[in-house]
SEVEXRO-792235 format. One record per residue (C-alpha): x, z, y; residue in one letter. Coordinates in steps of 0.25 Angstrom, whole numbers, padded with zeros to 4 digits, always signed. Layout:
# SEVEXRO-792235
XZYa...
***
This chain:
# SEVEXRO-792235
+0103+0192-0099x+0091+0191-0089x+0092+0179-0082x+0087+0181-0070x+0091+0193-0062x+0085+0199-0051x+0097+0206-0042x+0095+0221-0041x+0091+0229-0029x+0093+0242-0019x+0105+0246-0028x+0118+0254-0024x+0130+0246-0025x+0139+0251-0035x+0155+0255-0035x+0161+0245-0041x+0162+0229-0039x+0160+0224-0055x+0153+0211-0055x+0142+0217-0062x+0138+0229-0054x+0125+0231-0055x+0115+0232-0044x+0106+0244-0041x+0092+0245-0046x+0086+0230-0047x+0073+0227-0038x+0062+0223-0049x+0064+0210-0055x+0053+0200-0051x+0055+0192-0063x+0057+0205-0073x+0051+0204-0087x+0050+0211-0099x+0061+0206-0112x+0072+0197-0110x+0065+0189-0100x+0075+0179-0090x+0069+0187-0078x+0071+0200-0083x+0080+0210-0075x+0080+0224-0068x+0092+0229-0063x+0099+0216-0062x+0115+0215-0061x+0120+0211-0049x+0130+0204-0056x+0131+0194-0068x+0117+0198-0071x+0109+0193-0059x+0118+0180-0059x+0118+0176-0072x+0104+0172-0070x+0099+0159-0066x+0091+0164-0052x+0096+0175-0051x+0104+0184-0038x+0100+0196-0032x+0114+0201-0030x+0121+0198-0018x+0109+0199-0010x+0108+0208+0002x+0094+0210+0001x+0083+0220-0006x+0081+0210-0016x+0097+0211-0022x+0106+0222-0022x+0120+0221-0015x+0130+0216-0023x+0141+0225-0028x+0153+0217-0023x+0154+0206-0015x+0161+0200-0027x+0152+0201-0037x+0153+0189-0047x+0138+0186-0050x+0130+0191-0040x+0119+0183-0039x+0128+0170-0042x+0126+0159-0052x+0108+0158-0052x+0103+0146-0052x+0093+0150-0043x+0102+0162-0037x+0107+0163-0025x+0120+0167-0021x+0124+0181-0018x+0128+0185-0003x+0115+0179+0002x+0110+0191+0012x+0095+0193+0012x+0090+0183+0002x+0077+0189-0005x+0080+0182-0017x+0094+0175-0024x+0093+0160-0019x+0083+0163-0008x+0089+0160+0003x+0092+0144-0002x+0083+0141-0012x+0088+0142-0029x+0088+0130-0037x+0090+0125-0052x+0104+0124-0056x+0104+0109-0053x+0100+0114-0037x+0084+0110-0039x+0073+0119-0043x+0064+0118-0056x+0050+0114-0056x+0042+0124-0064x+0028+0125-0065x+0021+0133-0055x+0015+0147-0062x+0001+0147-0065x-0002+0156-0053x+0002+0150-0043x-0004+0135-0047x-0013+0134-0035x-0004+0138-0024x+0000+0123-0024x+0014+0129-0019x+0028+0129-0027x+0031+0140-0034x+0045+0146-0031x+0053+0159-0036x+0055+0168-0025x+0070+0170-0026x+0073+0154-0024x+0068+0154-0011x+0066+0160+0002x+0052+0170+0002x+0051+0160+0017x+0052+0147+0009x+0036+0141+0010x+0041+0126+0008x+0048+0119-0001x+0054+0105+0001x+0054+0099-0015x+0063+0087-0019x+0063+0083-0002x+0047+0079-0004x+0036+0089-0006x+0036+0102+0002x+0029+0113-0006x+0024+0126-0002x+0033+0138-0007x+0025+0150-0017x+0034+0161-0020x+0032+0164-0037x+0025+0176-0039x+0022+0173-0053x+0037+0178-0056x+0037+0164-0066x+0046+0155-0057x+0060+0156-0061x+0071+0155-0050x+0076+0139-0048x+0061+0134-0050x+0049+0130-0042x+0034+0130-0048x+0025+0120-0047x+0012+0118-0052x+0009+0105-0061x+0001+0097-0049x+0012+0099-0039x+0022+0095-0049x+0013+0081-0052x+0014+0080-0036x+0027+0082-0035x+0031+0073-0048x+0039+0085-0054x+0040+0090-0068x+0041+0105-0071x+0057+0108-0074x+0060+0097-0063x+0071+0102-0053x+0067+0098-0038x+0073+0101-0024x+0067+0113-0016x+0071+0117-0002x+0062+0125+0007x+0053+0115+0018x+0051+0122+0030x+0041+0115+0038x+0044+0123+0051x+0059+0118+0050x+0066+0115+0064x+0054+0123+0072x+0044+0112+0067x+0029+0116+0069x+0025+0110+0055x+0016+0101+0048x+0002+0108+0047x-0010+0100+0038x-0021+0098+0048x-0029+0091+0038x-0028+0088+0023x-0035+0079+0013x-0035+0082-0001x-0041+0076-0013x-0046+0085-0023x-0049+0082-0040x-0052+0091-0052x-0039+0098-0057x-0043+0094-0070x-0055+0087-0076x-0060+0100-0083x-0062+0107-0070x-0071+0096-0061x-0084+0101-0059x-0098+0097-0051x-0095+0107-0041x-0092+0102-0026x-0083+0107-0018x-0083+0111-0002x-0072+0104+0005x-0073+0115+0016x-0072+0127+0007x-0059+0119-0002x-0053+0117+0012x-0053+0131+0015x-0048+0138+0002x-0037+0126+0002x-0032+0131+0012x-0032+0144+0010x-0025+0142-0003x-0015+0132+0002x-0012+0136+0018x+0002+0133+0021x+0005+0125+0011x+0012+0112+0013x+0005+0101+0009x+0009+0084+0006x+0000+0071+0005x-0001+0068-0009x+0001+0086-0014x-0008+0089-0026x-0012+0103-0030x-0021+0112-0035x-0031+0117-0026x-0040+0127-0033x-0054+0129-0026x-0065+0140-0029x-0060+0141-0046x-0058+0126-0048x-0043+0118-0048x-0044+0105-0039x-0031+0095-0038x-0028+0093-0025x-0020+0081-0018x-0015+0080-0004x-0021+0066+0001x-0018+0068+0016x-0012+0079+0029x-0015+0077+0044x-0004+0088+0049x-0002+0094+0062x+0010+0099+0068x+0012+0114+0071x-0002+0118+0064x-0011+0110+0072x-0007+0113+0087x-0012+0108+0099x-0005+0093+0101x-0002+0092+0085x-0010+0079+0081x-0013+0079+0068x-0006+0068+0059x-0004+0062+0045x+0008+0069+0038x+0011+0072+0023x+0012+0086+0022x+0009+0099+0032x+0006+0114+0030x-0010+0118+0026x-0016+0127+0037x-0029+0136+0036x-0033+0124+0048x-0031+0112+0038x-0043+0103+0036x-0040+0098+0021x-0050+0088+0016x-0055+0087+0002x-0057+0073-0004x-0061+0068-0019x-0049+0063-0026x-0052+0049-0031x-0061+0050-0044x-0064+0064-0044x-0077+0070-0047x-0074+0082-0037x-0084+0085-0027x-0081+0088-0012x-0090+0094-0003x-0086+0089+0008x-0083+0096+0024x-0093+0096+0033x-0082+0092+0044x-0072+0082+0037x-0073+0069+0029x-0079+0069+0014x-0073+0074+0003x-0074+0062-0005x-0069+0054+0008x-0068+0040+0007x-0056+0034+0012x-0042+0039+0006x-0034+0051+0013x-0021+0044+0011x-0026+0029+0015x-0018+0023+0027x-0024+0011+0032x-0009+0004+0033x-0008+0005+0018x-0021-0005+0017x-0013-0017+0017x-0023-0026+0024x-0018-0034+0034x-0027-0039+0048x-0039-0032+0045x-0038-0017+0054x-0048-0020+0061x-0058-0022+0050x-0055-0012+0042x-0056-0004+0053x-0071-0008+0053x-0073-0006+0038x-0068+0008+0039x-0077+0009+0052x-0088+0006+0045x-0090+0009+0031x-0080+0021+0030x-0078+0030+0044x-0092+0037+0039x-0087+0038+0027x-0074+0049+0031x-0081+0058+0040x-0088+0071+0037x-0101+0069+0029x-0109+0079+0038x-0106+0069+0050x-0109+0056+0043x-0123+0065+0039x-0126+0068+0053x-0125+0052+0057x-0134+0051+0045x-0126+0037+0040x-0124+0032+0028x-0109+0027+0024x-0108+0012+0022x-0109+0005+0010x-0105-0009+0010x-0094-0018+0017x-0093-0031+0018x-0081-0040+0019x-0082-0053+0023x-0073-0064+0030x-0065-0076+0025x-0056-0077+0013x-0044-0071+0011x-0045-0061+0022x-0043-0047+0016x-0058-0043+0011x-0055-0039-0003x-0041-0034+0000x-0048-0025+0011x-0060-0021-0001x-0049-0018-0007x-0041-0009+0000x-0053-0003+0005x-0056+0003-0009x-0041+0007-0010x-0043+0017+0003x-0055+0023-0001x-0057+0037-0008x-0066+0031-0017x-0069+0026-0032x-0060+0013-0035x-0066+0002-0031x-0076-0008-0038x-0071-0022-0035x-0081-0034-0039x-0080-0048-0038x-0093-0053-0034x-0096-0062-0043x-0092-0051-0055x-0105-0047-0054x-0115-0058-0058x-0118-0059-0073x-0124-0069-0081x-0133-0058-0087x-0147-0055-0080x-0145-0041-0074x-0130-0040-0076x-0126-0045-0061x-0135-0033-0056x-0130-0023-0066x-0116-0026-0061x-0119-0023-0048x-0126-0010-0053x-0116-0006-0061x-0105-0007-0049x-0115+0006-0042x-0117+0014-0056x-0103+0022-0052x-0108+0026-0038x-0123+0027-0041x-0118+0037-0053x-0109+0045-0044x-0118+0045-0033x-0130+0052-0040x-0120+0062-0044x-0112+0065-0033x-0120+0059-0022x-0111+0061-0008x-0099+0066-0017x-0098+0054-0023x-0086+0044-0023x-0086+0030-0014x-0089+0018-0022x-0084+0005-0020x-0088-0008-0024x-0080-0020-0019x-0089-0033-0020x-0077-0046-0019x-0085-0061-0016x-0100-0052-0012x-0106-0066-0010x-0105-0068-0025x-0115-0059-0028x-0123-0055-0014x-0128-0071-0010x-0140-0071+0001x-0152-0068-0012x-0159-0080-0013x-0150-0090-0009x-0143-0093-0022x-0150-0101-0032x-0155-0101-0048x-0167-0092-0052x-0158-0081-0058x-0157-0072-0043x-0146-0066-0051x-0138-0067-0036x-0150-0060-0030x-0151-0049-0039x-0137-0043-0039x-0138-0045-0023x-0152-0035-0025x-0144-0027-0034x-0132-0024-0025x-0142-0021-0012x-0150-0010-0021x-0138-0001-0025x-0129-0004-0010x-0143+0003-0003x-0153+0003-0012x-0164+0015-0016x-0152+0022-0020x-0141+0022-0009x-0128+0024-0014x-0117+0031-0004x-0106+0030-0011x-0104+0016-0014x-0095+0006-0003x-0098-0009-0007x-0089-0019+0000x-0092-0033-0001x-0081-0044+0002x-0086-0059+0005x-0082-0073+0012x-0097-0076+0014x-0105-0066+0020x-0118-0076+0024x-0118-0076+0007x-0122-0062+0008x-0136-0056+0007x-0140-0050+0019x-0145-0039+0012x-0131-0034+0008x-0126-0034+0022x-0136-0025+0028x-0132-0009+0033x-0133-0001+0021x-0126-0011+0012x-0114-0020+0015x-0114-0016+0030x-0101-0018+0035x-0098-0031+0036x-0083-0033+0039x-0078-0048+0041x-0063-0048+0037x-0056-0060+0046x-0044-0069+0046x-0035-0060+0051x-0030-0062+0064x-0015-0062+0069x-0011-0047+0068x-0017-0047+0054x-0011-0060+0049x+0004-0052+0054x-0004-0039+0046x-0006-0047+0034x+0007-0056+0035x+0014-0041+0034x+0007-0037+0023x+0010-0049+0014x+0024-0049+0017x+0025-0035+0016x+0035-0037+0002x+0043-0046+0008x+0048-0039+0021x+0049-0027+0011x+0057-0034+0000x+0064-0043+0012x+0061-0057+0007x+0055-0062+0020x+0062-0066+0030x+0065-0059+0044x+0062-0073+0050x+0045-0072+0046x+0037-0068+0059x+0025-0063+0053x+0019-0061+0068x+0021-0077+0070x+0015-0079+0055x+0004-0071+0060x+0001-0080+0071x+0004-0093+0061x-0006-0089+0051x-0019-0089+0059x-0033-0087+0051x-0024-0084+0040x-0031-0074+0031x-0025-0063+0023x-0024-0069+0009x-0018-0081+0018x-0008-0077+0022x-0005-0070+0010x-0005-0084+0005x+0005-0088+0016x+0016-0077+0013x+0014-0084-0002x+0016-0098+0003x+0029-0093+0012x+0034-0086-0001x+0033-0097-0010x+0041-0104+0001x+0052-0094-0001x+0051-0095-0016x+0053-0109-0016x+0066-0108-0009x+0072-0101-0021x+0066-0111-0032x+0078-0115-0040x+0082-0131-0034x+0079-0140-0047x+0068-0129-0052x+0052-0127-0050x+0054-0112-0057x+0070-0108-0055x+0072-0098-0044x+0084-0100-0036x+0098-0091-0037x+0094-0086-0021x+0081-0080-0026x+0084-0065-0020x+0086-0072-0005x+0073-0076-0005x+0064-0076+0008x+0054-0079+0013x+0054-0083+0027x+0049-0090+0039x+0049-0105+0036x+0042-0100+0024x+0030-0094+0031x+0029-0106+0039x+0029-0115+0026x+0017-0107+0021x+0009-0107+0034x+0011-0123+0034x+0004-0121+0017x-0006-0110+0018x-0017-0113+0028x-0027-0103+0030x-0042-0106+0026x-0046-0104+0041x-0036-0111+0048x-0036-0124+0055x-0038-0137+0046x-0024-0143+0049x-0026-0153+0039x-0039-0157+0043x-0036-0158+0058x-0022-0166+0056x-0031-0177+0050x-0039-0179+0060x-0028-0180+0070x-0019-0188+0062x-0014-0196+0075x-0013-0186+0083x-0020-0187+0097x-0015-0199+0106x-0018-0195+0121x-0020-0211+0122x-0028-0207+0136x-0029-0194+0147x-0044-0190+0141x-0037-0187+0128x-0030-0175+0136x-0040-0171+0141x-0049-0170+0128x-0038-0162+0121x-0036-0152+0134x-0051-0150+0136x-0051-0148+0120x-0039-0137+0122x-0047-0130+0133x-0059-0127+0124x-0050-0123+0115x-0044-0112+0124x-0058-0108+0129x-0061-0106+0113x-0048-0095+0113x-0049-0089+0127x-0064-0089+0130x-0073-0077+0129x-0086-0085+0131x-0086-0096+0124x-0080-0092+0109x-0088-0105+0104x-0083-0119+0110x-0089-0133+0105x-0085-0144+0109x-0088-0160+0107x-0078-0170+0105x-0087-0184+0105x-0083-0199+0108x-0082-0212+0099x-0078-0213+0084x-0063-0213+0083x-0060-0207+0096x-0053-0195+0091x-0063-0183+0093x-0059-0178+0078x-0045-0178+0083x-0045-0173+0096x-0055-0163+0091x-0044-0158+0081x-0033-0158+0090x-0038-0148+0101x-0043-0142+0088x-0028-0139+0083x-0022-0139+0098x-0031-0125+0097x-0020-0116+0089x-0035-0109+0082x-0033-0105+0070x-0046-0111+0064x-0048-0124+0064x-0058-0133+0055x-0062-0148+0056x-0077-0152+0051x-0077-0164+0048x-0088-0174+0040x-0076-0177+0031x-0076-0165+0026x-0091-0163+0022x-0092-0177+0015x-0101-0174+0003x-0107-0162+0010x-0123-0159+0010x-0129-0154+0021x-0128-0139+0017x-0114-0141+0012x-0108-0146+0024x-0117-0137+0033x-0111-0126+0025x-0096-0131+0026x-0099-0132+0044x-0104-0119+0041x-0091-0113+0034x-0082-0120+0045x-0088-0114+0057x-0087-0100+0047x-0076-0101+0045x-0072-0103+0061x-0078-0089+0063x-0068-0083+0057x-0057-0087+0063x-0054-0082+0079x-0053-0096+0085x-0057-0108+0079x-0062-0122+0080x-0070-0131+0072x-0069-0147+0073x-0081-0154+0070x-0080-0168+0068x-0090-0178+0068x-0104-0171+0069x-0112-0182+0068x-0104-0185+0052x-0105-0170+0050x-0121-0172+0054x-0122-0184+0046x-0130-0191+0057x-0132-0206+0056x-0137-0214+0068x-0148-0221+0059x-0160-0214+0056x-0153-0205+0064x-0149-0196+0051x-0140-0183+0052x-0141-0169+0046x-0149-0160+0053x-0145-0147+0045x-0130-0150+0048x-0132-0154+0061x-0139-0141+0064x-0128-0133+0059x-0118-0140+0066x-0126-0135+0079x-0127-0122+0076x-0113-0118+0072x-0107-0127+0085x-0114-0115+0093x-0113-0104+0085x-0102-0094+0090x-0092-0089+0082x-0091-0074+0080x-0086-0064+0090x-0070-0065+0093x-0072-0080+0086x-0069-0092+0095x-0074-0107+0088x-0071-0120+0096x-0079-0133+0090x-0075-0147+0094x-0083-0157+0088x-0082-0173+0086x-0094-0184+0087x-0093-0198+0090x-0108-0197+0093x-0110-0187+0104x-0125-0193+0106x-0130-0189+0091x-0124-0174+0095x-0135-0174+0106x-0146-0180+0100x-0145-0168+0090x-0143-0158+0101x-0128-0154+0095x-0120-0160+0106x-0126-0146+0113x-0118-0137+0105x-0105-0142+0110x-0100-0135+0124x-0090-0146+0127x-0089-0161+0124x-0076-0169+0126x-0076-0185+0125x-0068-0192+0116x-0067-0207+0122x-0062-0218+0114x-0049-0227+0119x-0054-0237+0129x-0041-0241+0136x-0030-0250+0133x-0021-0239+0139x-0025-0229+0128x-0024-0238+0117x-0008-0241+0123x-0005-0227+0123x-0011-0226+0110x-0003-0239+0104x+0010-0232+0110x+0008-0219+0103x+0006-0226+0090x+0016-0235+0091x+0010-0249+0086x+0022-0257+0094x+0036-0258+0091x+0036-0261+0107x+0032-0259+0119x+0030-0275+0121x+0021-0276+0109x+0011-0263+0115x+0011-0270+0129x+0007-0284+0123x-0005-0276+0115x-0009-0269+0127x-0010-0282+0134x-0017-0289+0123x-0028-0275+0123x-0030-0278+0140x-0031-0293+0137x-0044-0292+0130x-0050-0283+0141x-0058-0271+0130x-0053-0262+0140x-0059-0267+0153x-0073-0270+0144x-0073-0257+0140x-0073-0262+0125x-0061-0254+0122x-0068-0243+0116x-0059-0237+0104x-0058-0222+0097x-0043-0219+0096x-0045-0218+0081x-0049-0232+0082x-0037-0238+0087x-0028-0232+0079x-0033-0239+0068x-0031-0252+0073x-0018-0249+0078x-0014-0245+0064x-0020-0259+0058x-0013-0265+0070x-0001-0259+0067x+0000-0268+0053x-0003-0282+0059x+0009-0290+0063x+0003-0291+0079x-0001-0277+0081x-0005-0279+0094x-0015-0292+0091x-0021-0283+0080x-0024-0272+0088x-0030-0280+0100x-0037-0287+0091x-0043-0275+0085x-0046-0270+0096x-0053-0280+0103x-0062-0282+0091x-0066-0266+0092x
***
């Protein structure tokens, strides 16, 4: 029996009300075939004929396409199809057109698309499960897909034809039953999503049919949309797009759309799909590794374009640097995404070479890094600088050459076609030293140094190459590499400051907020502030450090390796944080340990000038922070041996709340030649330039200049650098304040050094007994006050005061009172000790 009847048409009704009267003469079947075909029928019954067919009806229908049925209680007219539709349905063109048929399970079957129609990039339906209005269809409730009525006759009923690359895009195997409902995209009076713009990535159907040929952007963007106007179109769509006789896969890579077709007040905007129009501007791009060739539009970007469609700048991951990758993009890839035509007018030439330089830690091989993963380009050639020496004679050279063979090969055959080549060089100072500074006869440094100038912009000038160089040393660099032409941008990645520490504090505790193992008590705005001159990879440390604290909690009690019963309540908290801040100290940061030494005591206000020093030390310290004028302060701290310049020095030093803060001391340079300890001076005041507000104690010039009063003897070379970076100023929006220590303020200006400093502040020793009983009260040598006064007396008995031989640093006489401390008569001793000073 012929499975698939077609209802007949234009018949007389006949007299009776058998459940198999037959129609009148049927229209022509669609589907009819010679033999015993499933499709094959003429004058189709009415009855159990059309409805023993899957798909089938007819009957019932008051329409031209099915005659009316005999009786009202006609048992099988245009029941039981799969596909059917019922019977009763007034003007419905085919059975099951009014809502759409189905499989038997109430899906539709996937079949492959017939050969005809496989570049109409639509879905093929048959025409009598759906409306002839239905243009859209709504699949599985993701991908809306434009409707294209089988002409081919090959569709059976129940099914939907797709072609093999839209069934790879929509992840469906043919025989796979999906959902269908029509998508009207004018529903609820809506103007609709139009595509103001498109861009498409283009490669080779297959291997076998890439050619040399290039191919005009403009002319591909006209017959595209010719062939594809009102289609519906999605971010991440693949189809075939046949131009001039040769197949090309397309994908979707990005839409800006437009409401209502583009009318006045519609703002274009990102979206993921929208209808093609005649007016659509559709971009053309290389897909990654293709060998196609683009002409590219005179009016829009190159073909071959180099930043991603899909990159979002959000999806980076790098906190606290906006700003300079703002710059980077500014500089060395803005020429890059505009229309070649124009970039000809200006006559320029696209930059070759960035260079990253700043401190450790802060984000220069993470922003390489993620600057290869947004471009459009070949994948990255990543090389450790020192990777490319070799013991060999040649061999370092031929490494560098062979890092260009790929771009000069492409580039003598595609020229301007060709791909953007990277080549990421980490720890540049390795291998790009000043030439002639290093030492032995082999020049090996020199060479690849000359070898690298010649092929960044040599006699053959490559455009299609990008080197970025990463550094801590950027004084170790040849000049010659820096120069326009080469590495000319020169980017100086910072410590962060505080909206990038919150930035970079939300990026590394991203998982845990996620996965809720941090506490809701952690304020990353206050950690923020806590972390100052913290790098990135620092405070990546510090979110280690505050887990480790929460990991520790959970050890099992008795065990180094046992993991506690309680392990799934873990969390990390606030107390945890604070922990790790008091464990991980940043390498820019103040020298806690350092300054604690030196003020071990404390500072004892044993007299009103000691206010005074540590309030006029406070006040230069705020003209440092506020002032405009003055970004560079020095001042002098000078008096007697053992007055307390050091420590005075470093308490207005820490009073500061700066978050750099470094001590220079002669300790620390013991063993030093002269250009070692130039070099380490050199570092600290560096080091100061990359922090916003700093301050830098120097203590004890005339040890740090090794000046001895016989001969007299010092070190000129350390002396005159001394001098010229106390008036060097710091960098712009940098703030440095200097507060130097001598005991011998007289040698300062018989040197001509004394000049560089803007302030000097006194440091007078003790020479009252009053000071020394204020002193002898705050370190409580007596058990009683009868026992201080009868010591006070002793000291006015022997009249140092009123000779004006009382002349004592602080430092001083603490030392004999902590000697005194251990004799039986403390108050003898320390007279005695005194008087003999």
């Amino acid at each position: 029996m012929a499975g698939f009847l077609r209802g007949g048409g234009g018949g007389a009704p006949p007299a009776d009300r058998s459940p198999y009267s037959r129609g009148g003469t049927g229209a022509p079947n669609p589907y009819a075939s010679a033999g015993n075909a499933p499709y094959a029928s003429s004058n189709s019954m009415a009855g159990a004929g059309a409805g023993a067919g899957a798909g089938a009806g007819g009957a019932g229908f008051r329409s031209a396409y099915g005659a009316q049925p005999a009786a009202a209680h006609a048992a099988y007219s245009g029941a039981g199809g799969a596909g059917g539709g019922s019977a009763g349905y007034e003007k419905a063109a085919y059975g099951g057109g009014a809502g759409g048929g189905g499989a038997a399970n109430g899906g539709f079957t996937v079949a492959p698309c017939p050969p005809a129609l496989t570049l109409a990039n639509c879905i093929i339906t048959c025409a009598q499960d759906w409306s002839p209005n239905t243009q859209y269809l709504l699949v599985n409730q993701n991908y809306v897909l434009t409707v294209l009525p089988d002409t081919t006759r090959s569709i059976m009923p129940g099914s939907l034809g797709m072609g093999s690359i839209m069934r790879a895009w929509l992840g469906l195997s043919a025989g796979a039953v999906v959902q269908a409902t029509p998508y009207d995209p004018h529903a609820n009076n809506a103007p609709g999503t139009f595509v103001a713009s498109m861009d498409i990535e283009l490669n080779w159907l297959s291997a076998a049919q890439a050619t040399n040929d290039t191919f005009d952007s403009d002319k591909m963007q006209e017959a595209f949309c010719q062939a594809f106007n009102n289609q519906i179109f999605t971010i991440g769509q693949r189809l075939v797009f046949e131009f001039r006789g040769t197949n090309l896969h397309a994908s979707v890579r990005g839409i800006t759309a437009i409401e209502g077709g583009g009318g006045k007040g519609a703002p274009p905007a990102r979206s993921d799909k929208g209808i093609l129009m005649n007016q659509t501007e559709v971009t053309f791009l290389k897909e990654g590794g293709s060998t196609i060739k683009i002409k590219g539009s005179k009016n829009r970007a190159a073909p071959n374009a180099i930043l991603r469609p899909d990159f979002k700048f959000e999806d980076m991951g790098i906190g606290g640097l906006d700003t300079e990758f703002s710059n980077i993009f500014r500089r060395a890839f803005a020429s890059r995404i505009f229309p070649p035509s124009l970039v000809d007018k200006l006559g320029i030439q696209h930059v070759k070479g960035i260079l990253l330089f700043g401190p450790p830690g802060t984000g220069k091989t993470l922003m390489a890094r993620q600057i290869g993963k947004m471009l459009n380009a070949k994948e990255p050639k990543i090389v450790n600088g020192p990777e490319i020496l070799n013991k060999y004679v040649g061999a370092s050279e031929e490494n560098i050459r062979k890092l260009f063979a790929d771009a000069e090969k492409e580039y003598k055959a595609r020229g301007d076609e060709s791909d953007l080549h990277i080549i990421i060089f980490d720890e540049l100072d390795a291998i790009c030293k000043q030439r002639g500074s290093t030492g032995g006869g082999t020049g090996v440094g020199d060479s690849v140094v000359n070898q690298l100038l010649s092929k960044m912009d040599g006699v053959d000038q490559l455009n299609n190459i990008l080197i970025i160089g990463m550094t801590n040393r950027l004084d170790m660099i040849d000049e010659a590499l820096l120069r326009p032409g080469r590495l000319e941008v020169h980017m100086e990645i910072n410590l962060p400051d505080e909206p990038g520490r919150r930035q970079i504090i939300s990026i590394q505790t991203a998982k845990m907020r996620a996965n809720k193992v941090m506490d809701a008590d952690v304020n990353m705005d206050e950690l923020a502030s806590l972390t100052k001159n913290f790098s990135g990879a620092e405070i990546a440390g510090l979110v280690k450090s505050a887990t480790s604290f929460a990991f520790n909690r959970h050890v099992k009690v008795g065990t180094v390796a046992g993991v506690g019963e309680d392990v799934e309540k873990m969390r990390v908290n606030w107390g945890d944080f604070l922990n790790a801040l008091n464990e991980v100290t940043p390498a820019f940061g103040v020298s806690e340990e350092e300054l604690a030494q030196v003020v071990q005591n404390g500072v004892m206000k044993f007299a009103p000038h000691i206010d005074g020093i540590l309030r006029d030390g406070s006040l230069r310290v705020e003209q440092v922070r506020t002032s405009t004028r003055t970004p560079l302060v020095t001042v002098l701290l000078h008096g007697p041996p053992s007055s307390g310049k050091t420590a005075l020095a470093a308490t207005i030093a820490t009073m500061s709340g700066f978050p750099f803060i470094k001590l220079i001391s002669p300790e620390n340079m013991v063993g030093m030649n002269e250009a070692s300890k130039i070099a380490y001076i050199n570092k600290v005041f560096n080091d100061s330039y990359k922090s916003p507000m700093s301050i830098i104690v120097v203590d004890a010039i005339e040890k740090i200049v090794e000046w001895v009063p016989i001969g007299p003897r010092f070190s000129n070379p350390v002396l005159q650098a001394l001098s010229v970076l106390l008036g060097k100023r710091p960098p712009k929006d940098r703030r440095l304040l200097i507060l130097a220590t001598t005991s011998n303020k007289a040698m300062l200006q018989d040197m001509d050094v004394a000049d560089a400093f803007l302030a000097d502040i006194r440091i007078p020793s003790i020479s009252s007994i009053a000071s020394i009983e204020h002193v002898l009260r705050e370190v409580e040598l007596f058990n009683s006050e009868e026992e201080l006064a009868r010591c006070v007396q002793y000291l006015q008995s022997t009249g140092l005061e009123e000779s004006g031989r009382l002349q004592i640093g602080i430092k001083k006489l603490l030392s004999e009172i902590e000697m005194a401390r251990l004799d039986q008569d403390p108050a003898d001793k320390l007279v005695a000790a005194l008087t003999a000073l």
